[in-house]
C-alpha positions in Angstrom: 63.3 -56.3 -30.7 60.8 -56.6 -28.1 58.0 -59.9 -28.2 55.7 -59.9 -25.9 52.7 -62.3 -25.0 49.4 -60.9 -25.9 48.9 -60.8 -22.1 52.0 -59.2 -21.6 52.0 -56.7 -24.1 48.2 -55.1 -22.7 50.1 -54.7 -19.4 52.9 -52.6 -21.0 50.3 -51.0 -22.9 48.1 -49.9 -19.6 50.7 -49.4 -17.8 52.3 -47.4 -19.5 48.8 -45.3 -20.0 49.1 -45.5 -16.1 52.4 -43.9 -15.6 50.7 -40.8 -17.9 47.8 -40.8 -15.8 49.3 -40.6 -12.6 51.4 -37.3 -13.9 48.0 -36.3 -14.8 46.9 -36.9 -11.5 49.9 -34.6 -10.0 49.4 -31.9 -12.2 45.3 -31.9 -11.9 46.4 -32.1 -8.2 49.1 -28.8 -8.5 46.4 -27.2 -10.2 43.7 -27.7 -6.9 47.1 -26.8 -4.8 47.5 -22.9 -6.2 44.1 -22.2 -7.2 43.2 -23.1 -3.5 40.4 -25.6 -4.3 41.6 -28.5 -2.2 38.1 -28.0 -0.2 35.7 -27.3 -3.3 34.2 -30.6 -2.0 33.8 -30.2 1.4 32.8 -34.3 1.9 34.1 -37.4 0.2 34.1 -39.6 -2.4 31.2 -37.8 -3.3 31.2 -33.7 -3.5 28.6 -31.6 -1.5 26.6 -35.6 -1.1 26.3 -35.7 -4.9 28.0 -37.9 -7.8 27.4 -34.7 -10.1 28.5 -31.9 -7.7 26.5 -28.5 -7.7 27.1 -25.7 -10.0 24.6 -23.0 -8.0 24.7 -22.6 -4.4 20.8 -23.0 -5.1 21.7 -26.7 -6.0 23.4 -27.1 -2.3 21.7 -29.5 0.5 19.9 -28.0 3.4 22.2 -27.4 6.4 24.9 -29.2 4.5 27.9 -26.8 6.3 27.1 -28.2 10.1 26.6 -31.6 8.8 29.9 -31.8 7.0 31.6 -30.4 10.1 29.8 -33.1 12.4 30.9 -35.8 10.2 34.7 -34.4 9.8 35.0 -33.8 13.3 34.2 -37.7 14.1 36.4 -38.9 11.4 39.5 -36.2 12.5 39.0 -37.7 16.1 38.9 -41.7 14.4 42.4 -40.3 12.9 43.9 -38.9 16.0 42.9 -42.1 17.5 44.9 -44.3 14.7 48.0 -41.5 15.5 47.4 -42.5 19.2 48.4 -46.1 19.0 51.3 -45.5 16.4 52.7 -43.6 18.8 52.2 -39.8 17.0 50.2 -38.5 20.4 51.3 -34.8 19.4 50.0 -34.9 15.7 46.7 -36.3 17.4 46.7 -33.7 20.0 47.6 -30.9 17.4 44.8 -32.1 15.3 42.2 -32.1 18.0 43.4 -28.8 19.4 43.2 -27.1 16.3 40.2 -25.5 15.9 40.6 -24.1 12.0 40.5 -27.6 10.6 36.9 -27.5 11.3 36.2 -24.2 9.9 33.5 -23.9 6.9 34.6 -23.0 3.7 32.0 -20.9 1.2 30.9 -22.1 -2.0 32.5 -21.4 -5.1 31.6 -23.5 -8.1 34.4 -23.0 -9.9 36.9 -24.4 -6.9 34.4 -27.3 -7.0 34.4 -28.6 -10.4 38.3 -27.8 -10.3 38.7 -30.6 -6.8 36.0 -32.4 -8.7 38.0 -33.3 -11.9 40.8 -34.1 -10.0 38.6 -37.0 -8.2 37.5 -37.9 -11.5 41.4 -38.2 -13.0 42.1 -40.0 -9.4 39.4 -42.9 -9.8 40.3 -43.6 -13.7 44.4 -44.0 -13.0 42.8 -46.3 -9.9 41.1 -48.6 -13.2 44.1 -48.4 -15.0 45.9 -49.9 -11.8 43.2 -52.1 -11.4 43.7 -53.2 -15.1 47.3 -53.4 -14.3 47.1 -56.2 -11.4 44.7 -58.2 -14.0 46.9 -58.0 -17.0 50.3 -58.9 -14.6 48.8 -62.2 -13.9 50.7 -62.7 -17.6 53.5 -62.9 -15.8 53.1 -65.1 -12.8 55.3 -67.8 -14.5 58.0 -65.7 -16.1 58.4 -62.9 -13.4 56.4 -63.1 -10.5 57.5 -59.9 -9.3 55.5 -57.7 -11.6 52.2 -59.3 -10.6 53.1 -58.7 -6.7 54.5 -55.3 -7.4 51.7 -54.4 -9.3 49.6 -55.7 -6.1 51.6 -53.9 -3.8 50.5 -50.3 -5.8 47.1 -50.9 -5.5 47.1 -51.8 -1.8 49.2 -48.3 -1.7 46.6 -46.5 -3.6 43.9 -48.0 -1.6 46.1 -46.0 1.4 46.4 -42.8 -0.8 42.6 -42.7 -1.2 42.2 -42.9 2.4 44.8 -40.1 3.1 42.9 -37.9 0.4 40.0 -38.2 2.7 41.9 -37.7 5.4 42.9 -34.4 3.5 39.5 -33.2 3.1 38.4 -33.6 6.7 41.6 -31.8 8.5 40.6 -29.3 5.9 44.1 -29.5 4.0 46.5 -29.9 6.9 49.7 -29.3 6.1 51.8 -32.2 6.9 49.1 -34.6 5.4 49.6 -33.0 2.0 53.4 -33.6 2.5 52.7 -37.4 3.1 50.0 -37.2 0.4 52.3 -36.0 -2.1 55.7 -38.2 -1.4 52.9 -41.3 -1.0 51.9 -40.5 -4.9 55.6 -40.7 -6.0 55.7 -44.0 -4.1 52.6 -45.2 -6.3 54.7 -44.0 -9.7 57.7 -45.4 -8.7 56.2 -48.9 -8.0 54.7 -48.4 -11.4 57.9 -47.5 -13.3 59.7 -50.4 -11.9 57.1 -52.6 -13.2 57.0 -51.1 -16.3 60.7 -52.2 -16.5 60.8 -55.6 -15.2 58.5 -56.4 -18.2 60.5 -54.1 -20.4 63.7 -55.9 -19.4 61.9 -59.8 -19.8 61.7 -59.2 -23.6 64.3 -56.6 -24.9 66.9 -58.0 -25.9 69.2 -54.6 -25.5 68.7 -54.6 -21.5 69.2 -57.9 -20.9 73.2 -57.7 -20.5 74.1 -56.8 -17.2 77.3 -54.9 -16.8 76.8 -51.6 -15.9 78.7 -49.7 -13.9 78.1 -50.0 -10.3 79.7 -46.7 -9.5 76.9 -44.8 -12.3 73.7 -46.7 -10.3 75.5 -45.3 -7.1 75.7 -42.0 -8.3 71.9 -42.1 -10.1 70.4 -43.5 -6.5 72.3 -40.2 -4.6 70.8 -37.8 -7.2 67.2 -39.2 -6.9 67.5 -39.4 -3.2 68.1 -35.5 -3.2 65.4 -35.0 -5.2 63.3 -37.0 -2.8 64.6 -34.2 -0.1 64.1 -31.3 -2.4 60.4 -32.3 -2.8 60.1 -33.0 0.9 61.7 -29.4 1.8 59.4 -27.7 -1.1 56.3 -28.9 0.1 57.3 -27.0 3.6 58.2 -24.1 1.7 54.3 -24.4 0.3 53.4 -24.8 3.8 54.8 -21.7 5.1 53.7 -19.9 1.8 50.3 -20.7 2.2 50.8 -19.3 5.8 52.1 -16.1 4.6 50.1 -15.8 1.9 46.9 -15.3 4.3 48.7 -12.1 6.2 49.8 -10.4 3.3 48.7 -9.6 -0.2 52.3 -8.5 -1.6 53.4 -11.3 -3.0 57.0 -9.6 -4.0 57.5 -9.9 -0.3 56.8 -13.4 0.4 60.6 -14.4 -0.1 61.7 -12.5 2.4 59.2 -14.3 5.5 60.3 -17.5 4.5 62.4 -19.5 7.0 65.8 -21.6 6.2 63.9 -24.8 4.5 63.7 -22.5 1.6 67.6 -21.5 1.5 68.1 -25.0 2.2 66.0 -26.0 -0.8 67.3 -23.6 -2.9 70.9 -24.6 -2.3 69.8 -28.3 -2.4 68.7 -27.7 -6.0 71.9 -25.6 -6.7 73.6 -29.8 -5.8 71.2 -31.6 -8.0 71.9 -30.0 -11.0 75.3 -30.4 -10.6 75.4 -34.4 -10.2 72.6 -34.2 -12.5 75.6 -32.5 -15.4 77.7 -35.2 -13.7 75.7 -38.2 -14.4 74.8 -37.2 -17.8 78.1 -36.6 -18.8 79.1 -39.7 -17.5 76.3 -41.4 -19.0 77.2 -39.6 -22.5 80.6 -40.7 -22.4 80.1 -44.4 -21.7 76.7 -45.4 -23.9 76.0 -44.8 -27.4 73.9 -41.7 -28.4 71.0 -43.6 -29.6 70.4 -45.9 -26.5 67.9 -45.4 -24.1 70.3 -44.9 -20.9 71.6 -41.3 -23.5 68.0 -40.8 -24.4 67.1 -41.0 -20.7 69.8 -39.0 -19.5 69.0 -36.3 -21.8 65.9 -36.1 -20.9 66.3 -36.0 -17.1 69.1 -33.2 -17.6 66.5 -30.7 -19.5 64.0 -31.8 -17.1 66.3 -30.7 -14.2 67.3 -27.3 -16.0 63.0 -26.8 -16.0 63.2 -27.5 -12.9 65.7 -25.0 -11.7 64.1 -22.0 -14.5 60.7 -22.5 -12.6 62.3 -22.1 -9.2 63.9 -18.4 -10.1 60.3 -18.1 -11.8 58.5 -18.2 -8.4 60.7 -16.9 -6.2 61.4 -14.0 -8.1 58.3 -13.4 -9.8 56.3 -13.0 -6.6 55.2 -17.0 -6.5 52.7 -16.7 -9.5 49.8 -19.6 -9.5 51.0 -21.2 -12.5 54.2 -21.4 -11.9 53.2 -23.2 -8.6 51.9 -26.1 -10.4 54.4 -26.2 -13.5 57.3 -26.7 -10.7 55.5 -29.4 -8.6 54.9 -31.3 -12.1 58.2 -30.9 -13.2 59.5 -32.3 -9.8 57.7 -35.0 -10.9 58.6 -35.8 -14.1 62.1 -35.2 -12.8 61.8 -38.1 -9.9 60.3 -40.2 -13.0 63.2 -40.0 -15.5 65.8 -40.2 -12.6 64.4 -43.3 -11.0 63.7 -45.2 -14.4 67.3 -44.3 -15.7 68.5 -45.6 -11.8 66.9 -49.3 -13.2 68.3 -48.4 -16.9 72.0 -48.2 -15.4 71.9 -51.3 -13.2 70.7 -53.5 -15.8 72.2 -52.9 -19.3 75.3 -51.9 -21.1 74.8 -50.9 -25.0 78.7 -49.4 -24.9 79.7 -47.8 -27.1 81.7 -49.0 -29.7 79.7 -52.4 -29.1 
């Protein structure tokens, strides 16, 4: 049975509100990603200059479209500059060069208040991380880690919000969203693992270390292909999004796409199977009711989601929805795999024990 410290236990309790937010935060994001609203807010923090945004193009500043493209054209060239001295000098050319980053986008109200809520959902999980480096302080005597962790995230986030500017002003460039996206799984892995440590300070059930090395091994290569597959999907996106600007017959998409998509199809074909693997394994070696089984099940029917969505969209001519159901279930996928990873290196409820 689990004690905690009253400090302690708010910092399970936020962050584990955290953790949900920030799948919020990836689906509110999938949802801006297939309804094509990722420039509803043409400026940031604020939306169109405003804390409310506009509803009415009525409502919109005077000559707001050259002075967005003013200001984003400075920032892209502050950005190419930072590329520059890390050595990136063709992603600074290329974003220079490229003319369509600074192209104006018309109003639509509804694509507004869609990128607008997903600001909102992104500034309240950066409170509840907030509120998670405060309440960690519980913990600088017992397990110091969790506070600097929990540090850590926020410094990450505080890189994530940049990057979501950046976003805005290359007006959604491609490989940006790629780093956007594998950046946010960083933020909810760092988040998970601190969920844990504190998890595994007061539980008495995962404090006994003998699992098996060989099942962590095994847990670390599936979520590392998962890490790949989400990589390789968001350059599918990519190319989709390309494609989907040259033709309106969406049945026909499938066939324009390039080999990251066979290679991400066959990829998924290789996590299910060590996903079957390790949950057998897993099965056979911990009792039904602990939460290495519970965790296994759970990753194995999110993994089977995962792959039902994937026939769903390339079969079914990439519908929107089913856009942002498989980006959220790659995510709740990397979740349950990385959290059982920590599960299988810490504890051993056998069974028969």
């Amino acid at each position: 049975m689990s004690v905690y410290l009253p400090g302690e236990k708010r910092f399970v309790i936020v962050n584990r509100v955290t953790i949900l937010s920030l799948f919020l935060l990836i689906l509110a994001g999938g949802v801006v990603r297939s309804t094509g609203s990722g420039m509803g807010c043409p400026d940031w923090p604020k939306c169109f200059d405003q804390y409310v945004p506009p509803t009415n193009k009525s409502q919109l500043p005077e000559g707001y479209e050259q002075k967005y493209i003013d200001n984003r054209a400075k920032k892209n060239e502050r950005f190419a500059k930072t590329l520059d001295v890390f050595g990136f000098g063709k992603l600074a050319n290329d974003i220079r060069n490229d003319k369509s980053i600074l192209q104006h986008e018309e109003f639509n109200a509804a694509k507004t208040w869609t990128e607008y809520i997903n600001r909102l959902v992104g500034a309240l999980t950066g409170v509840f991380l907030l509120l998670c480096v405060i309440y960690s302080t519980s913990f600088l005597k017992s397990k110091k880690r969790i506070f600097f962790f929990s540090l850590l995230n926020l410094v990450v986030v505080f890189i994530q919000a940049w990057l979501g500017s950046i976003v805005v002003s290359t007006n959604l460039l491609a490989w940006i969203i790629t780093v956007h996206m594998l950046l946010a799984l960083v933020i909810l892995a760092i988040s998970i693992y601190t969920y844990f440590q504190a998890k595994v300070l007061r539980d008495n059930n995962l404090l006994i270390n003998r699992g098996s090395r060989w099942f962590k091994i095994l847990a670390c290569l599936v979520l590392l292909l998962t890490v790949i597959q989400v990589t390789l999907g968001t350059t599918v996106r990519e190319e989709i999004d390309l494609i989907a600007g040259n033709s309106l017959d969406r049945t026909g998409w499938v066939n324009q796409l390039s080999a990251y998509f066979n290679w991400h199809r066959d990829l998924a074909i290789g996590v299910v199977i060590l996903s079957l693997i390790l949950f057998f394994l897993v099965r056979a070696r911990y009792a039904h009711r602990s939460e290495q089984s519970r965790l296994a099940n759970v990753m194995l029917f999110l993994v089977l989601l995962q792959l039902a969505s994937g026939f769903v969209l390339a079969y079914m001519g990439f519908p929107a929805y089913a856009q942002t159901v498989h980006l959220v279930l790659a995510s709740l996928v990397f979740g349950s795999q990385f959290y059982l990873m920590l599960l299988l290196g810490k504890t051993s409820e056998y069974v028969g024990q």
